[in-house]
DSSP file (Angstrom, degrees, kcal/mol; ACC not computed):
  #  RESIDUE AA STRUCTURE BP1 BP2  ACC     N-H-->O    O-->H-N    N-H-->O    O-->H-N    TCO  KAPPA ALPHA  PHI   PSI    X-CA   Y-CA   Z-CA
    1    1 A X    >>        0   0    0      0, 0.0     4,-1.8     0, 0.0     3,-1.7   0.000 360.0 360.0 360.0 -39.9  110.9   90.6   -6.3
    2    2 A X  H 3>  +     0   0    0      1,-0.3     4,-2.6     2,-0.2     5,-0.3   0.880 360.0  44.8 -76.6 -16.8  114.0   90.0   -4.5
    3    3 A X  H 34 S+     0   0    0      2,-0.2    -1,-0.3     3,-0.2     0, 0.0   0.106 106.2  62.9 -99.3  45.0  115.2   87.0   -7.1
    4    4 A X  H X> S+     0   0    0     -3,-1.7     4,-1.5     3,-0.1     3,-0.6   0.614 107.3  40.1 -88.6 -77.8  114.1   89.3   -9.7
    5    5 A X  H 3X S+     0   0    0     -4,-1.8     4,-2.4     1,-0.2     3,-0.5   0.830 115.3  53.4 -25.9 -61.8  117.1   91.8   -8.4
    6    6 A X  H 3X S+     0   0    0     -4,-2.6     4,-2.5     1,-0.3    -1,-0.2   0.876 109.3  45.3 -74.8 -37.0  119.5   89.0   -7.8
    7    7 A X  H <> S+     0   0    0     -3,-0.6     4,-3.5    -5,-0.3    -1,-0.3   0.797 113.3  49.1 -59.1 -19.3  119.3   87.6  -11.3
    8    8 A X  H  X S+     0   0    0     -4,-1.5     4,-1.8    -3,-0.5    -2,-0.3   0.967 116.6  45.1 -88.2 -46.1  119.5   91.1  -12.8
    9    9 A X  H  X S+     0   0    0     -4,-2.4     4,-2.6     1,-0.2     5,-0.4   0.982 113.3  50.4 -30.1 -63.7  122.6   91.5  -10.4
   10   10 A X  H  X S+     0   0    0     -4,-2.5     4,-2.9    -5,-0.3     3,-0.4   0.952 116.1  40.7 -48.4 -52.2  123.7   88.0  -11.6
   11   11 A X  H  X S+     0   0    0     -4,-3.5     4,-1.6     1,-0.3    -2,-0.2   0.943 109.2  60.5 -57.5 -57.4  123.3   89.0  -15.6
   12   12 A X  H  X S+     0   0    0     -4,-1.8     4,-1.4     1,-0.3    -1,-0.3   0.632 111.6  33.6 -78.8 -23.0  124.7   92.1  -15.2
   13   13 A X  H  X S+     0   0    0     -4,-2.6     4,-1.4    -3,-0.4    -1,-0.3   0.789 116.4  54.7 -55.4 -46.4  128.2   90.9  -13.9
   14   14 A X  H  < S+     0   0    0     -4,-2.9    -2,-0.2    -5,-0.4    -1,-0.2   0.893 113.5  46.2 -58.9 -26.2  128.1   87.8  -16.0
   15   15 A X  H >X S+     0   0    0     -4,-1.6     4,-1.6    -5,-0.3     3,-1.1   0.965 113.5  45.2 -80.7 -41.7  127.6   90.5  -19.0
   16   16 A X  H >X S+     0   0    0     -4,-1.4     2,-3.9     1,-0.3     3,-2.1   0.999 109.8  58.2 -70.8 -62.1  130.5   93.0  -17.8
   17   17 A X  H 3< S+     0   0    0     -4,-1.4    -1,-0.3     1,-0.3    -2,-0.1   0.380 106.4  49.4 -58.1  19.5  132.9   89.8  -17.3
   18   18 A X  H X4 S+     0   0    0     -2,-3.9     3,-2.3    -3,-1.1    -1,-0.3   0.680  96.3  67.6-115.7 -52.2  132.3   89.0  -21.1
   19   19 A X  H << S+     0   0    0     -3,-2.1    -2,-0.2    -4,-1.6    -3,-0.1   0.703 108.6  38.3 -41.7 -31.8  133.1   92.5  -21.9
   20   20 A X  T 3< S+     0   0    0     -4,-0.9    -1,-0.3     2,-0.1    -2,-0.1   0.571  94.5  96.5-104.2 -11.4  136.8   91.6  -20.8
   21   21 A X  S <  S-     0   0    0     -3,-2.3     2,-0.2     4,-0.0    -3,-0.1  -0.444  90.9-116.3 -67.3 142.5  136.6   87.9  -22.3
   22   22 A X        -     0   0    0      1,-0.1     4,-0.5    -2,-0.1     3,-0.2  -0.730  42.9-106.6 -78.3 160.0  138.5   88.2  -26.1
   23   23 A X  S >>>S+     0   0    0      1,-0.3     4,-5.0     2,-0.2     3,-3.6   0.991 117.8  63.3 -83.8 -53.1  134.9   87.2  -28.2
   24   24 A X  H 3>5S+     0   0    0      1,-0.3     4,-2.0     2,-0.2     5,-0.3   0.865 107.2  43.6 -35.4 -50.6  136.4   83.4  -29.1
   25   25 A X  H 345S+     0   0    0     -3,-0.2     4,-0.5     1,-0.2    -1,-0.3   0.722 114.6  46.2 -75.1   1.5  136.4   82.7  -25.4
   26   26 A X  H X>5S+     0   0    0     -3,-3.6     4,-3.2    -4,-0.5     3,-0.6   0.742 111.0  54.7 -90.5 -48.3  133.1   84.1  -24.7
   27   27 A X  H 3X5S+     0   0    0     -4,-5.0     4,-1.2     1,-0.2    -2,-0.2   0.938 111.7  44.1 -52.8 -23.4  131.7   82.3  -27.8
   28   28 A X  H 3<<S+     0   0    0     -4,-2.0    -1,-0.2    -5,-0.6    -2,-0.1   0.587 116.8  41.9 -97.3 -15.5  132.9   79.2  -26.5
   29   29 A X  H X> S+     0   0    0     -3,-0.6     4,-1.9    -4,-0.5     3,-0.5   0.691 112.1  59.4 -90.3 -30.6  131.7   79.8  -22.5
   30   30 A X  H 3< S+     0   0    0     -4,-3.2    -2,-0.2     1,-0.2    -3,-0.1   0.766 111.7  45.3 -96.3 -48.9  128.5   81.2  -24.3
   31   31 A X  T 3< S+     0   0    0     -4,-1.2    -1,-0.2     2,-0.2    -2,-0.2   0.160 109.0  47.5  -9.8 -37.5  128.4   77.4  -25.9
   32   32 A X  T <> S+     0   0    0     -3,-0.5     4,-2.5     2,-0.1    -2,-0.2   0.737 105.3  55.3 -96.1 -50.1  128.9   75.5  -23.6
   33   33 A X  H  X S+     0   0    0     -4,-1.9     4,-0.5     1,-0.2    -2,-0.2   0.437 103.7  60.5 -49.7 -15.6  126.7   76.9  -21.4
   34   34 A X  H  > S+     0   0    0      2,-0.1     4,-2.7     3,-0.1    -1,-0.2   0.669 103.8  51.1 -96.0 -15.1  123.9   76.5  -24.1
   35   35 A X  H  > S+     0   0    0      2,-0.2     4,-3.0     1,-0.2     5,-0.2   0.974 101.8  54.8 -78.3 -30.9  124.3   73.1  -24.1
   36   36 A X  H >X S+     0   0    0     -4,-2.5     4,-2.1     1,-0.2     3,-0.6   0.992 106.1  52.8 -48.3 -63.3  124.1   72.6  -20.8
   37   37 A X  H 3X S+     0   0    0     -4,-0.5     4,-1.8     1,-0.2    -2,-0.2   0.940 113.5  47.9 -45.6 -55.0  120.7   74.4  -20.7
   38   38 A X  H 3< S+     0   0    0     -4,-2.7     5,-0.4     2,-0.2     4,-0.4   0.860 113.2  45.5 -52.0 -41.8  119.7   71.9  -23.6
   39   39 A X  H XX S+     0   0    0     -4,-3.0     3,-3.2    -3,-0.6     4,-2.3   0.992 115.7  50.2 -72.3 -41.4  120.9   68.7  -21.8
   40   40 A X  H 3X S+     0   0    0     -4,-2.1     4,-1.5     1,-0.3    -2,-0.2   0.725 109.1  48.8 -20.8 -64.4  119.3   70.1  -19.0
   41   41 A X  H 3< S+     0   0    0     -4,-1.8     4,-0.4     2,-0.2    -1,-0.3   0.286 112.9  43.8 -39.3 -21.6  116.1   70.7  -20.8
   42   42 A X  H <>>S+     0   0    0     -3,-3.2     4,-2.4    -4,-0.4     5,-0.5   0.528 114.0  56.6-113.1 -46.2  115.6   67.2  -22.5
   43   43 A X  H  <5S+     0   0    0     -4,-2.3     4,-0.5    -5,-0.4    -2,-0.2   0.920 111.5  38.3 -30.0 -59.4  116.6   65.8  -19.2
   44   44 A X  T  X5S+     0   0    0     -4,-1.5     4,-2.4    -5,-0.3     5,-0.4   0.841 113.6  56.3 -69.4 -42.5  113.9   67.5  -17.3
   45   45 A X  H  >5S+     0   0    0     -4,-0.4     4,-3.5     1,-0.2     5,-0.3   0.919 105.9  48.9 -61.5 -34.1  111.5   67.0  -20.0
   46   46 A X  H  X5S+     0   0    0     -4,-2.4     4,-2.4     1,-0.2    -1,-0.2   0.738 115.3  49.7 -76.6 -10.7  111.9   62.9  -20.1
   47   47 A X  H  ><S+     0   0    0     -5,-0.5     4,-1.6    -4,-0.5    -1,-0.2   0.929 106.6  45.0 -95.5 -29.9  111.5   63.0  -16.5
   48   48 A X  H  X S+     0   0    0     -4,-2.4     4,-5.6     3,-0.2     5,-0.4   0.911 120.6  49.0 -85.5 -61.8  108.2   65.3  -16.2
   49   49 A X  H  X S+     0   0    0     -4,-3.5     4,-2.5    -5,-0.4     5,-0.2   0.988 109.1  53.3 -56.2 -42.3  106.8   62.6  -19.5
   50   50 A X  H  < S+     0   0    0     -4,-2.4     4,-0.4    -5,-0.3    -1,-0.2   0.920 115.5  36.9 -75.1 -19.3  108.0   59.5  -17.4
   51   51 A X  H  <>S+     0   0    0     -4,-1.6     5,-1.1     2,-0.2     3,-0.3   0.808 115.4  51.9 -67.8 -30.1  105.8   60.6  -14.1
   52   52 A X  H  <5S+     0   0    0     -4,-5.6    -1,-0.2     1,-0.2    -2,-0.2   0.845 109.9  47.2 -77.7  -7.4  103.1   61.9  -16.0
   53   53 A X  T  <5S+     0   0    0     -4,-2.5    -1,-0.2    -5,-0.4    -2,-0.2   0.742 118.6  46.5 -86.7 -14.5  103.1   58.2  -17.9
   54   54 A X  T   5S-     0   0    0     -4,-0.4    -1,-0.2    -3,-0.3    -2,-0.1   0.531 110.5-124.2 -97.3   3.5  103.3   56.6  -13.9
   55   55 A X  T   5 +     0   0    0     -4,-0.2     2,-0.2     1,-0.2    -3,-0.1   0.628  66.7 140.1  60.6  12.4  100.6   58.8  -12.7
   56   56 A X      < -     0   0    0     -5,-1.1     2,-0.3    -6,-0.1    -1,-0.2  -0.403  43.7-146.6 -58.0 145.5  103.1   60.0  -10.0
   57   57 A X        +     0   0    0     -2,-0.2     4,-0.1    -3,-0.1     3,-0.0  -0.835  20.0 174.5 -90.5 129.4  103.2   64.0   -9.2
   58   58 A X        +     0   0    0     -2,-0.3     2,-0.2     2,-0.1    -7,-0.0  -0.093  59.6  67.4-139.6  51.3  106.4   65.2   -8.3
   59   59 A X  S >  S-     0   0    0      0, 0.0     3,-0.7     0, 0.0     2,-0.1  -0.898  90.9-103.4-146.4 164.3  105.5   68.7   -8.1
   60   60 A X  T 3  S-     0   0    0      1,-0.2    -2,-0.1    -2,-0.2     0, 0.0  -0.326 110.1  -0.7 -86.3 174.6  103.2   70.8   -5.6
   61   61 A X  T 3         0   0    0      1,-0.1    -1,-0.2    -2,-0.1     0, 0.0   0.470 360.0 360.0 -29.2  82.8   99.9   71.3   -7.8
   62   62 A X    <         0   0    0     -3,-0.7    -1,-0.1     0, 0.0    -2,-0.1   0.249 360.0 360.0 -95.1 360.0  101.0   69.6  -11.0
């Protein structure tokens, strides 16, 4: 519950500081920031396929 509260904290400051951004630089933090989440995401994913392919666990009951 309490890192429920502390992300909704987190969004709602990350949302007001956009409010003050002119939109190009928001689009472009907004951008960057998805790609990170993407490399992030294929990253995590090749790594989760190459443990399950070594029969390695690298999680608590995965």
């Amino acid at each position: 519950m309490i890192f429920l509260v502390a992300a909704l904290l987190v969004l709602g400051v990350l949302v007001g500081a956009a409010a003050y951004l002119p939109l190009p630089v928001t689009l472009v933090l907004g951008t960057l920031i998805l790609l990170w989440l993407a490399v992030f995401t294929v990253r995590e994913r090749g790594r989760r396929r190459a443990s399950s392919r070594t029969g390695h666990l690298t999680e608590k009951g995965a």
